[in-house]
Structures are given as C-alpha cells and as structure tokens.
VOVOBA-122703 format. One record per atom (N, C-alpha, C): residue in three letters; residue number from 1; x, y, z; atom name. Coordinates in steps of 0.2 Angstrom, whole numbers, plus 5000, padded with zeros to 4 digits. Example, Ala and Ser with C-alpha at 12.3 -4.5 7.8 and 13.67 -1.06 7.14 Angstrom:
- ala	1	5066	4972	5039	N
- ala	1	5062	4978	5039	CA
- ala	1	5066	4984	5039	C
- ser	2	5064	4989	5035	N
- ser	2	5068	4995	5036	CA
- ser	2	5064	5000	5039	C
REM end
This chain:
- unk	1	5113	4934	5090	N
- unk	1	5106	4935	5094	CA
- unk	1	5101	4929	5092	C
- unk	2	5098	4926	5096	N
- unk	2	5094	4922	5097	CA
- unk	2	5085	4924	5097	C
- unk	3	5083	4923	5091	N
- unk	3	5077	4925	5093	CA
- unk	3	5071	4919	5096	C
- unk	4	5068	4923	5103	N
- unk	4	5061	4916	5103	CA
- unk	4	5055	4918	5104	C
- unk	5	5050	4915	5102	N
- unk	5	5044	4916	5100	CA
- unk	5	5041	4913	5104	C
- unk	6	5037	4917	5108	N
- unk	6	5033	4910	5112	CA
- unk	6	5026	4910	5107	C
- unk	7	5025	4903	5107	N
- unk	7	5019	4900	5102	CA
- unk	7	5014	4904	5106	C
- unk	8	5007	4903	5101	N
- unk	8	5001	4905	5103	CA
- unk	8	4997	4900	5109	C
- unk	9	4992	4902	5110	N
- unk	9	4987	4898	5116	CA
- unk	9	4983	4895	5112	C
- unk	10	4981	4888	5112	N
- unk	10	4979	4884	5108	CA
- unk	10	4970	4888	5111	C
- unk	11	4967	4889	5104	N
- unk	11	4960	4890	5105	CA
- unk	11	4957	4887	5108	C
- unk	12	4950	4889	5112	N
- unk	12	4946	4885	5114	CA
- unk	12	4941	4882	5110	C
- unk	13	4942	4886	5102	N
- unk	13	4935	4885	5099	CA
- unk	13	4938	4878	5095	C
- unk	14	4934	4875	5090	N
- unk	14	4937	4871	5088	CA
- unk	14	4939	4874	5081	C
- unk	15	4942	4869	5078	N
- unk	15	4946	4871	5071	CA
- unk	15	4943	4873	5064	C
- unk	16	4946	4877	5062	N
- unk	16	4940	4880	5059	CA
- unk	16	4935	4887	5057	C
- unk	17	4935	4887	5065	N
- unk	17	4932	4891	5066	CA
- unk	17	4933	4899	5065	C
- unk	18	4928	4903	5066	N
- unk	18	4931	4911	5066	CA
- unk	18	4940	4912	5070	C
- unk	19	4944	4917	5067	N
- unk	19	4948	4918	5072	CA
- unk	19	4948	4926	5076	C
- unk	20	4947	4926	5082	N
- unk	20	4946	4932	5086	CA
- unk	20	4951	4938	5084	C
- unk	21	4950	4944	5085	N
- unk	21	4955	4950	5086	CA
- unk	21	4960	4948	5087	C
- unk	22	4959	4946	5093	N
- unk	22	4966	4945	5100	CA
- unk	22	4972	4938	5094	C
- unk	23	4967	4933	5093	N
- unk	23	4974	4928	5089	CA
- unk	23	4976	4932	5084	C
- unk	24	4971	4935	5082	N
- unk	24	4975	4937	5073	CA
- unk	24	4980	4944	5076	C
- unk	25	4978	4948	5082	N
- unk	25	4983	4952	5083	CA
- unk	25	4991	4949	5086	C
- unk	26	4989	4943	5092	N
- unk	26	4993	4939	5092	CA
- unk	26	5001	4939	5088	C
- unk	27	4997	4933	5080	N
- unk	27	5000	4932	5078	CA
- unk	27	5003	4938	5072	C
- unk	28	5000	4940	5070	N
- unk	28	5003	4947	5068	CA
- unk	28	5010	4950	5071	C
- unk	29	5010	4950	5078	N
- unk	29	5014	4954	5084	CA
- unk	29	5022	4948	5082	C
- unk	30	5020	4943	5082	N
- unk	30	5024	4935	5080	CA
- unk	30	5027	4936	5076	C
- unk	31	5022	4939	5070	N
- unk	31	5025	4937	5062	CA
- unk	31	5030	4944	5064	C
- unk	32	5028	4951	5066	N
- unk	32	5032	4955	5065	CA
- unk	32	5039	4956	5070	C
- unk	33	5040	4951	5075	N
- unk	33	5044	4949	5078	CA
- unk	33	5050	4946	5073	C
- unk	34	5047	4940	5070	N
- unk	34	5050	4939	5066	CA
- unk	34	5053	4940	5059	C
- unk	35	5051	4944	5058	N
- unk	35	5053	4949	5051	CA
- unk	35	5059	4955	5053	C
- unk	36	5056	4957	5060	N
- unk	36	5062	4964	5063	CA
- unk	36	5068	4959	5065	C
- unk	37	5068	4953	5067	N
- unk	37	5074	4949	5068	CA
- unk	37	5081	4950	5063	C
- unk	38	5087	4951	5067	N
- unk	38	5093	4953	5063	CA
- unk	38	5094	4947	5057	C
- unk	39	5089	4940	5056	N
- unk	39	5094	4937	5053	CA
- unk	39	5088	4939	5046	C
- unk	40	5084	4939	5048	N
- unk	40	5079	4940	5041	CA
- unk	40	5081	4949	5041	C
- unk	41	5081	4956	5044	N
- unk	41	5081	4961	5042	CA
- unk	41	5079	4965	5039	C
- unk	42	5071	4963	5040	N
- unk	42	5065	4967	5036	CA
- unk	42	5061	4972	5045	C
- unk	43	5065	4975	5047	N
- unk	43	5063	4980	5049	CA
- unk	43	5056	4984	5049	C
- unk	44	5057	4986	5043	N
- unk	44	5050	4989	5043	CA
- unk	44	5045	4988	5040	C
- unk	45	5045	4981	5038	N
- unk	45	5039	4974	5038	CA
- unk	45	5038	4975	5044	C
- unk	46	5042	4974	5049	N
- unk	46	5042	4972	5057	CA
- unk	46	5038	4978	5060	C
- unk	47	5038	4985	5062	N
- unk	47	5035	4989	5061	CA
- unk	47	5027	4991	5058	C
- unk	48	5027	4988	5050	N
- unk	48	5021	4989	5050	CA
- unk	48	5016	4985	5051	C
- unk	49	5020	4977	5050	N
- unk	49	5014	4972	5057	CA
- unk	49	5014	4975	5062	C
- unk	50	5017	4978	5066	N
- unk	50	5015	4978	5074	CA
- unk	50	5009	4984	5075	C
- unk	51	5010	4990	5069	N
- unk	51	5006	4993	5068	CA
- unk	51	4998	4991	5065	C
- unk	52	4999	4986	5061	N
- unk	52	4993	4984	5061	CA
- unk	52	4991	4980	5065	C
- unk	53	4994	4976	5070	N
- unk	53	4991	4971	5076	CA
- unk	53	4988	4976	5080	C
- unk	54	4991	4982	5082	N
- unk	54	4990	4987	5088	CA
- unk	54	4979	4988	5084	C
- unk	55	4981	4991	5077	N
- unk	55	4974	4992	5074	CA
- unk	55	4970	4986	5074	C
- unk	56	4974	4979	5074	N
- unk	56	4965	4974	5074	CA
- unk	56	4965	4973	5082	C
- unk	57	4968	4975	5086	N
- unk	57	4968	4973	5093	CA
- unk	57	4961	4980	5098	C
- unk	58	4961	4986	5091	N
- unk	58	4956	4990	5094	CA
- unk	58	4950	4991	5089	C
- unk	59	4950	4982	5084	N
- unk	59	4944	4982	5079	CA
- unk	59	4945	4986	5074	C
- unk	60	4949	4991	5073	N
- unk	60	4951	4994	5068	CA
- unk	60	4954	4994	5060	C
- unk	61	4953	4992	5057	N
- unk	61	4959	4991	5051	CA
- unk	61	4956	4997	5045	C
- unk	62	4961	5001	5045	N
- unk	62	4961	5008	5041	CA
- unk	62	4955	5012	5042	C
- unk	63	4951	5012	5038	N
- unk	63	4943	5019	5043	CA
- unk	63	4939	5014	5043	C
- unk	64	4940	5009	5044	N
- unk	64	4934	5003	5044	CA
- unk	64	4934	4998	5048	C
- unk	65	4927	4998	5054	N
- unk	65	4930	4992	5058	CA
- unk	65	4928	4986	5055	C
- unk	66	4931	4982	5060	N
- unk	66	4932	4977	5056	CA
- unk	66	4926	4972	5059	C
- unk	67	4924	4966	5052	N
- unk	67	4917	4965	5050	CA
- unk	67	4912	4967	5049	C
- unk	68	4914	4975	5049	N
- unk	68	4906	4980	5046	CA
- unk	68	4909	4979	5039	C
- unk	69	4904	4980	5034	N
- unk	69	4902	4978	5028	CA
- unk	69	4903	4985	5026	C
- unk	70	4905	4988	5019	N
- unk	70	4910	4993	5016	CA
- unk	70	4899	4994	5013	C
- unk	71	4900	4999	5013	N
- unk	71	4894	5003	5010	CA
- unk	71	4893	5003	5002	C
- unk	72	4888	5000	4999	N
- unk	72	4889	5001	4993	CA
- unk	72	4890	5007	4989	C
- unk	73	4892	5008	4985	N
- unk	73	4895	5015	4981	CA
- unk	73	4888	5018	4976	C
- unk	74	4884	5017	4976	N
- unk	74	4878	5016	4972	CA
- unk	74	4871	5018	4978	C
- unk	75	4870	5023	4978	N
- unk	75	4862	5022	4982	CA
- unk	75	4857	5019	4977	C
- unk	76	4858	5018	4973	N
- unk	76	4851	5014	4968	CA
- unk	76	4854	5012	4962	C
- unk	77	4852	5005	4960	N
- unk	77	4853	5004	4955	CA
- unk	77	4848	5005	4951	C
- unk	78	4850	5002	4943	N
- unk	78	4845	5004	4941	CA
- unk	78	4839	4995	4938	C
- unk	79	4834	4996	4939	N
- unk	79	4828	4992	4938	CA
- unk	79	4828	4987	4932	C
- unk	80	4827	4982	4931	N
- unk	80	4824	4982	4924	CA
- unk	80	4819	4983	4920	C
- unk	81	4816	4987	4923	N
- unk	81	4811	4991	4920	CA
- unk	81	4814	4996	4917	C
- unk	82	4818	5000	4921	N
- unk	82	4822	5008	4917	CA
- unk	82	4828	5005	4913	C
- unk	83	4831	4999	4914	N
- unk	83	4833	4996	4906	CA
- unk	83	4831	4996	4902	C
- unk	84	4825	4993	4902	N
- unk	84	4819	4991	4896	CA
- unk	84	4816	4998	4893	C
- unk	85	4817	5005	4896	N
- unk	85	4814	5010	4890	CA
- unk	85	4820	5016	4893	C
- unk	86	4825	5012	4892	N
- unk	86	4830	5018	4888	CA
- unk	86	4830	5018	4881	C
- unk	87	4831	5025	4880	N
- unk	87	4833	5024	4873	CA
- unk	87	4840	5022	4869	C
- unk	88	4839	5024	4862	N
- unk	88	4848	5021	4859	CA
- unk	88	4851	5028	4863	C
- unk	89	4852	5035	4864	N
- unk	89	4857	5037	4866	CA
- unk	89	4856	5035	4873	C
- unk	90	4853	5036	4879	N
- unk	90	4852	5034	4884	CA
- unk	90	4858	5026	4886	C
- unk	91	4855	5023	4882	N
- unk	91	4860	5018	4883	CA
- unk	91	4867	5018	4881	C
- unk	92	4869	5024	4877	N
- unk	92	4875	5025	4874	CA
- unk	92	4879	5030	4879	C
- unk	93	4876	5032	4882	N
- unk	93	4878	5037	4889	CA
- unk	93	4879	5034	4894	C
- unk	94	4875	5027	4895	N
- unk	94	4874	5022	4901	CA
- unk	94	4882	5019	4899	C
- unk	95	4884	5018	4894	N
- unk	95	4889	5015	4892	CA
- unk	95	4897	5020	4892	C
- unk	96	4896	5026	4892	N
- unk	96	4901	5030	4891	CA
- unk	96	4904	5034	4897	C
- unk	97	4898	5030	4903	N
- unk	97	4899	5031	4910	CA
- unk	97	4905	5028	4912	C
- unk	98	4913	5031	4914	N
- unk	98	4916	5027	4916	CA
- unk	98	4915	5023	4924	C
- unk	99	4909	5025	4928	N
- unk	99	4908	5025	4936	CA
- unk	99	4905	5018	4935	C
- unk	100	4902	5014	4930	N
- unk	100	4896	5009	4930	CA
- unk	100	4902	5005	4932	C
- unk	101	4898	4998	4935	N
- unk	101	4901	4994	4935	CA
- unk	101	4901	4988	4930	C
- unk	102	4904	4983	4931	N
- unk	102	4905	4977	4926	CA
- unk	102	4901	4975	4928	C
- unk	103	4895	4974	4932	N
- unk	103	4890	4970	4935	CA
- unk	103	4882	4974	4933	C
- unk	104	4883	4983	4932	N
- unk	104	4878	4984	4929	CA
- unk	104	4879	4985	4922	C
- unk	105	4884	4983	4919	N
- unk	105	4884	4985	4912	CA
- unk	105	4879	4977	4909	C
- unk	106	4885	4968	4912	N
- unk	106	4881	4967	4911	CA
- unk	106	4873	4964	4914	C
- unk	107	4871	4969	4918	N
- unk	107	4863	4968	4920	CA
- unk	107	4861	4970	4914	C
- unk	108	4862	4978	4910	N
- unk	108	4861	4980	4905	CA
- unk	108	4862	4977	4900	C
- unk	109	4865	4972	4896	N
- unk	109	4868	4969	4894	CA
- unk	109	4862	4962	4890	C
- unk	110	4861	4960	4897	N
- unk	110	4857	4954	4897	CA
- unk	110	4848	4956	4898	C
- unk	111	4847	4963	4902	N
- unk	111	4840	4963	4899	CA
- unk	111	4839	4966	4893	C
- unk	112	4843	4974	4893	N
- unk	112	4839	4977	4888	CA
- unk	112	4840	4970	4879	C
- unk	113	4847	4969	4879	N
- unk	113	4849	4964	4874	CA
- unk	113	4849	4957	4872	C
- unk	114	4845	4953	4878	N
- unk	114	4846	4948	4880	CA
- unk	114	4852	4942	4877	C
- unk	115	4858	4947	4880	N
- unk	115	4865	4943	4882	CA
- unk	115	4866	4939	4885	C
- unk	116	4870	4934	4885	N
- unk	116	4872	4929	4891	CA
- unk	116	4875	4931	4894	C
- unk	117	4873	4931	4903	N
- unk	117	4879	4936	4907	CA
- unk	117	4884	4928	4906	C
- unk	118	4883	4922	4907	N
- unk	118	4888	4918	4907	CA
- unk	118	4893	4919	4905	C
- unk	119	4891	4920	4896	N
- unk	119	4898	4924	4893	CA
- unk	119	4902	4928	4892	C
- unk	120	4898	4933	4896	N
- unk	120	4900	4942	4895	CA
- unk	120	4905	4940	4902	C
- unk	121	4901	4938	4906	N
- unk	121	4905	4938	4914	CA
- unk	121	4914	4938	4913	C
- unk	122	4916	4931	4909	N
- unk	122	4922	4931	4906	CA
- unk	122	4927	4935	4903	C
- unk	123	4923	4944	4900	N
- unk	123	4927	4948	4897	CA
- unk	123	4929	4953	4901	C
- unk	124	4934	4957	4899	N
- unk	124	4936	4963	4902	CA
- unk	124	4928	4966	4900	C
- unk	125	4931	4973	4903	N
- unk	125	4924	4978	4906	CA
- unk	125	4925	4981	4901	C
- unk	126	4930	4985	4894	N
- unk	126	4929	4986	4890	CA
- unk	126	4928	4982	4884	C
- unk	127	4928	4975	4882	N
- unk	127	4927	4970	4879	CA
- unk	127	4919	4971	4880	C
- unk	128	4917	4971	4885	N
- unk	128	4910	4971	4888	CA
- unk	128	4907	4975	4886	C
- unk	129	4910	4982	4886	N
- unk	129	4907	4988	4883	CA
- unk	129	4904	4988	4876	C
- unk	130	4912	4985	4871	N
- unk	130	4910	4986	4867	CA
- unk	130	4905	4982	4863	C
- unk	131	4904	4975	4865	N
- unk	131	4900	4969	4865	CA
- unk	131	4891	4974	4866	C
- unk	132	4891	4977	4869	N
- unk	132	4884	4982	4870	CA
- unk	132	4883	4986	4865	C
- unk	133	4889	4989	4862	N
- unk	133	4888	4995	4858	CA
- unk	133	4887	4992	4850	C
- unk	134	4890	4987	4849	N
- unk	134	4889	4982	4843	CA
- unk	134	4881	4978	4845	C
- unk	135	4879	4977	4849	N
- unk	135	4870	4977	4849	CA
- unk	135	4867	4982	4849	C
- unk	136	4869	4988	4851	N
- unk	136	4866	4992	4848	CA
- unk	136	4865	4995	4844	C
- unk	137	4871	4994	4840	N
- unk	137	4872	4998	4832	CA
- unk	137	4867	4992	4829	C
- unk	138	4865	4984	4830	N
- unk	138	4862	4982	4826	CA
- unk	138	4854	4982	4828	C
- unk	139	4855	4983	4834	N
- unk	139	4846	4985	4833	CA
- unk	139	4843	4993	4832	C
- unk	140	4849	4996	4831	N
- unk	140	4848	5001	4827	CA
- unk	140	4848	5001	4818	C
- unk	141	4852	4996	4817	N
- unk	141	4851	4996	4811	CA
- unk	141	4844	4988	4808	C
- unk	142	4842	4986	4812	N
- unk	142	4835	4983	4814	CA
- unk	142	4827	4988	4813	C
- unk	143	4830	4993	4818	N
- unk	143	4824	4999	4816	CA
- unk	143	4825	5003	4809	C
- unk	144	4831	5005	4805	N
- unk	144	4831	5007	4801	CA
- unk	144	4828	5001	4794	C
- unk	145	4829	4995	4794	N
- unk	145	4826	4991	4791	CA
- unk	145	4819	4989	4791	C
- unk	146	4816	4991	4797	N
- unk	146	4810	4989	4799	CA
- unk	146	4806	4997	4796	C
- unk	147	4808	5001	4796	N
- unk	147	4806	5008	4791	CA
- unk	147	4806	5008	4784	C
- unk	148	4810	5005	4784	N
- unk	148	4810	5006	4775	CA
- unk	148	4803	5000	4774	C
- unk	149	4803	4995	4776	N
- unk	149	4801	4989	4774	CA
- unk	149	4793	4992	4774	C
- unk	150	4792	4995	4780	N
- unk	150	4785	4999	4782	CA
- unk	150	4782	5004	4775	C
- unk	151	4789	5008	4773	N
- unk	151	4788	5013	4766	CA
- unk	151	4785	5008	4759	C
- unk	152	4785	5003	4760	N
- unk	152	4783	4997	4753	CA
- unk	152	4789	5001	4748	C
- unk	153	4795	5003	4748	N
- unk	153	4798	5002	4743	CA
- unk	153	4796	5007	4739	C
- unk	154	4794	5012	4741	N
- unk	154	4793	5017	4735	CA
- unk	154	4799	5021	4733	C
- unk	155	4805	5022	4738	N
- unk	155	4810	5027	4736	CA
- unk	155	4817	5022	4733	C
- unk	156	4813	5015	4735	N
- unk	156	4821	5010	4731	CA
- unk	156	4824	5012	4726	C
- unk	157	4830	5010	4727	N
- unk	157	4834	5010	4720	CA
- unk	157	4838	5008	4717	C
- unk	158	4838	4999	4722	N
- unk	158	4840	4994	4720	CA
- unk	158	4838	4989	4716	C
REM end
C-alpha cells in the first residue's frame, strides 16, 4: 500500500504569520493520515488527529474555543494593602491554603517580608512555602524581643 499525501496550499500570508483553523486542521487531517498508514500503524493516533482536526475546523478545542483566553480562577486577588495588615495567624492560613498559587505566595512573600521574588521565583512552591514561614517565625521572634527589651529587664534571669 502506497500512501499519498497531497501537500498543503502555500499561504497567502507571509511567513510567520498566524496559522488559520482551516491550515492547522489541514495539516493535522495529513499528520493523521500518516500515522493511520499501515507502515507506521499507530491507528488510533490517526483517529484522534482526525478528531481533533474536525474540533479546530469548528473553532473548538475541548470546552474552549479557540483564542478565547481561559478565565482566571480567582475573582480577586488580594492587594498590598491586605498583605500588609494580616496578621501572624492570618498569614499562616494564607500559607496553609493549598488553592494559592505560586505567584500569590510569592506577592506575599515580597511585600508583607520583603523577599526577592527573583530568588524565590526559582523555588518549588513548597520550598516557597516554607521560605514564608521561616520569616515569620523570625519576625515573630523579633516581636517577642522587642517586648522584653520594652520590660527594661525587670524579670531577667540571665
């Protein structure tokens, strides 16, 4: 068995440029032509390009059409202002959320602590986490020093 392929239509646009539905389903319909072929015999590769050519041929790809922008998962973040007067538990809960993301932790991260995001960017998201909770335990241990100091020493016992 002989398989042939007729090439695609040379674009009018130039090179480069956006590719239309119609080519990219085109060529999809090509690639799964050539996968269902008896000598390669990936059948149901072949199958589910042609399923997905049929989908970008009617704008479609999965519940989403295609070029609409996927909706943020968050109706509001939050502000640097409501960073800035959380408290220690508040932000230990903001931390224990697994739904935040790595980009609000660190926004968190870098106002309420002022962290490098450059550095923090680098880390996994729990790395990140705990990077948060080790500044907080020291500016809770910060406030704890700053009370004593306030008492002038009257309970020491050093």
């Amino acid at each position: 068995m002989t398989l042939r392929l007729t090439p695609l239509k040379r674009p009018s646009r130039r090179r480069g440029g956006p590719v239309s539905s119609q080519e990219l389903a085109a060529f999809l319909m090509q690639m799964a032509d050539l996968c269902a072929a008896q000598p390669m015999g990936r059948e149901a590769l072949g199958h589910a390009l042609r399923r997905l050519a049929r989908q970008v041929r009617r704008n479609v790809v999965g519940d989403q059409a295609l070029g609409a922008s996927p909706k943020p998962s968050r109706s509001r973040t939050a502000t640097n202002e409501d960073l800035l007067a959380l408290d220690a538990a508040a932000v230990a809960a903001f931390l224990e959320d697994q739904n935040k993301t790595k980009d609000e932790l660190l926004e968190l991260a870098a106002v309420r602590f002022s962290m490098p995001r450059s550095q923090l960017r680098r880390d996994r998201i729990e790395v990140l986490r705990q990077s948060i909770r080790s500044a907080l335990m020291h500016e809770s241990s910060i406030d704890i020093i700053g009370v004593e100091a306030t008492k002038g020493g009257i309970n020491r016992r050093s």
